[in-house]
Backbone bond lengths (Angstrom), bond angles and torsions (degrees), N, CA, C in turn:
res aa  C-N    CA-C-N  psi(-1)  N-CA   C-N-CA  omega(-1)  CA-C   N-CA-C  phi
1 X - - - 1.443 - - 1.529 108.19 -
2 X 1.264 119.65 154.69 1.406 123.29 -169.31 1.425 103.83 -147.42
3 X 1.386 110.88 125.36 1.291 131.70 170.31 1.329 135.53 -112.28
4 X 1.472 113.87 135.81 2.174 103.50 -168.79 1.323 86.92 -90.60
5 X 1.062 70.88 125.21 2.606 74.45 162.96 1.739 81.99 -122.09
6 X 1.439 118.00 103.88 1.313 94.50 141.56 1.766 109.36 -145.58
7 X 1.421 120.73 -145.00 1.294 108.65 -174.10 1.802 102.07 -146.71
8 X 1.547 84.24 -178.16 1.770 80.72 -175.31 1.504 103.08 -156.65
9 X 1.156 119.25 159.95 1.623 141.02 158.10 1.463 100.78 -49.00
10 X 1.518 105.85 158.79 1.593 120.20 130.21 1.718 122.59 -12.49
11 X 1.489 95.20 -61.29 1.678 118.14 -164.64 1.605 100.50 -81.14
12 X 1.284 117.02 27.12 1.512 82.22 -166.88 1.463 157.86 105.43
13 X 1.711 85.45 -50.47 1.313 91.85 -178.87 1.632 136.39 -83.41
14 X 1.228 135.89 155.09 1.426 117.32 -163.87 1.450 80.82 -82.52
15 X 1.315 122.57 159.24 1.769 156.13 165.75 1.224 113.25 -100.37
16 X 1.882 125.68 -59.16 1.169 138.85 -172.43 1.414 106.59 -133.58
17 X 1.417 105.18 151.20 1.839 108.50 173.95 1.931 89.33 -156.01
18 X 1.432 87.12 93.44 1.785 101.07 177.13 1.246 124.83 -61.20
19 X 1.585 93.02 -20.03 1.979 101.63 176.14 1.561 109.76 -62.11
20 X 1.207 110.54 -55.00 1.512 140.19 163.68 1.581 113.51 -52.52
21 X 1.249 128.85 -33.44 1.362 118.03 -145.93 1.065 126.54 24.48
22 X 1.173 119.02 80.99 1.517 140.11 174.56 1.583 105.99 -127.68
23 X 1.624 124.37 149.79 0.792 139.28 130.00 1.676 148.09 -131.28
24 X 1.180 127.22 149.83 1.522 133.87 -151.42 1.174 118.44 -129.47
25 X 1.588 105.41 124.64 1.668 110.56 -149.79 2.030 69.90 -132.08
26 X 1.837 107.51 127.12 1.428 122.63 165.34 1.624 97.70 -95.81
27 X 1.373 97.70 153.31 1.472 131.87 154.34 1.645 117.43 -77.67
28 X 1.343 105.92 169.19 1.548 105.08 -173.55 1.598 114.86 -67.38
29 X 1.383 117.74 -32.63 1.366 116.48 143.83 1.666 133.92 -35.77
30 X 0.898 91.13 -27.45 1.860 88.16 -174.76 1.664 100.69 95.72
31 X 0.887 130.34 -1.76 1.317 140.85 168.17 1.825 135.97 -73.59
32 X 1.203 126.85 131.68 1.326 119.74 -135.07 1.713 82.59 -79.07
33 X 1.265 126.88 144.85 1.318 132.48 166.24 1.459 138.29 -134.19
34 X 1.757 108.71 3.50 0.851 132.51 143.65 1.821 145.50 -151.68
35 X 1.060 151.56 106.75 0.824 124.91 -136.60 1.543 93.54 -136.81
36 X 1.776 105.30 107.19 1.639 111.48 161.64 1.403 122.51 -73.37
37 X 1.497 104.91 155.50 1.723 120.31 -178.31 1.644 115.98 -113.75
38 X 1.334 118.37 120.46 1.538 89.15 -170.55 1.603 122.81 -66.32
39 X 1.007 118.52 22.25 1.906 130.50 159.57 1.312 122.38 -91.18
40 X 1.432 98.33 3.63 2.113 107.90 165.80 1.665 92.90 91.42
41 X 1.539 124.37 -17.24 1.651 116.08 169.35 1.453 119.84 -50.69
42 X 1.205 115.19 148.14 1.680 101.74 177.46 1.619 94.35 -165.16
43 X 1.452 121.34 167.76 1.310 144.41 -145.90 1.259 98.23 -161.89
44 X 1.615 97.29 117.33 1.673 109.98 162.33 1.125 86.26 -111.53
45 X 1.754 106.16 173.79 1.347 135.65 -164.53 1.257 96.76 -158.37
46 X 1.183 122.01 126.73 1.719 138.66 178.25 1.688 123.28 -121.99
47 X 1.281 101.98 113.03 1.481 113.69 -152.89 1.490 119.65 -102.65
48 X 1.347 147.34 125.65 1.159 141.28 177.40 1.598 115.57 -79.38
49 X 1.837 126.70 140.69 0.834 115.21 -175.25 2.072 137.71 -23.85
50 X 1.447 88.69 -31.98 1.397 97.55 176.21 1.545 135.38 -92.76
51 X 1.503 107.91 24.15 1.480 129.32 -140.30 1.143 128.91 20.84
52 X 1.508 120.66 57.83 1.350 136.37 145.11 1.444 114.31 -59.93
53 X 1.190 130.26 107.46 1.086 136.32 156.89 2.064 114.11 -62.23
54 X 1.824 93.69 114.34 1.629 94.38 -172.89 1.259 122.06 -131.03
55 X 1.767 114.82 14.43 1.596 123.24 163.82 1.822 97.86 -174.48
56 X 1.368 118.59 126.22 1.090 121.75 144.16 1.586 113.52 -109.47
57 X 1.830 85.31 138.68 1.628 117.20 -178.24 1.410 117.54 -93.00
58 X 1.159 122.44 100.52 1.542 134.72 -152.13 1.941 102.36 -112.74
59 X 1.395 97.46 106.80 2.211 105.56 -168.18 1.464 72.23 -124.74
60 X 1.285 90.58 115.32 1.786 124.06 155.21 1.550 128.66 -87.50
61 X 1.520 90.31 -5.11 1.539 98.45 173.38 1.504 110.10 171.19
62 X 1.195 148.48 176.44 1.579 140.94 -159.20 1.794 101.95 -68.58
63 X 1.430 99.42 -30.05 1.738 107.70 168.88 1.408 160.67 -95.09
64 X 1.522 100.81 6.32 1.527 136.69 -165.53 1.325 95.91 -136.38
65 X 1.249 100.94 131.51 1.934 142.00 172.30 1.256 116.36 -120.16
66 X 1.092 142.96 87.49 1.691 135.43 157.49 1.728 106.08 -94.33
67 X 0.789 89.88 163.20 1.522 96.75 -173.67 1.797 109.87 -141.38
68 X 1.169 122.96 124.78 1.518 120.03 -176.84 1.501 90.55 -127.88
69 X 1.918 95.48 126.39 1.392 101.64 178.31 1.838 94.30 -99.22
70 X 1.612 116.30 173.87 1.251 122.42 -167.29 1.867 102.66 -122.50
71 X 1.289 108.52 149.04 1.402 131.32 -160.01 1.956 86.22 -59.75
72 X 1.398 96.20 126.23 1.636 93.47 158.33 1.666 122.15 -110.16
């Protein structure tokens, strides 16, 4: 059997999904801007005034940086 335990904002948005261990931190946009893994991985997302998404910062662990820039 499988159950969602997760949670949300005001807006909607999911925050946590425990099945997943994930968590989700928005920007003033409403836009996802960070997103932890429960394996210490995590994902920034860097946004231009118009929510253009224009580099996510991808740490695989306290010592690894990749960086994927997005098609302009």
């Amino acid at each position: 059997m499988y159950f969602f335990i997760f949670a949300t904002k005001k807006t909607s948005n999911m925050t946590t999904d425990k099945n997943k261990g994930i968590t989700i931190i928005y920007n003033q946009l409403n836009l996802p801007q960070q997103i932890d893994f429960s394996d210490d991985a995590r994902l920034i997302n860097i946004y231009t005034a118009d929510s253009t998404k224009k580099i996510t910062f991808v740490f695989l662990d306290s010592q690894s940086l990749y960086s994927i820039k997005t098609r302009q």
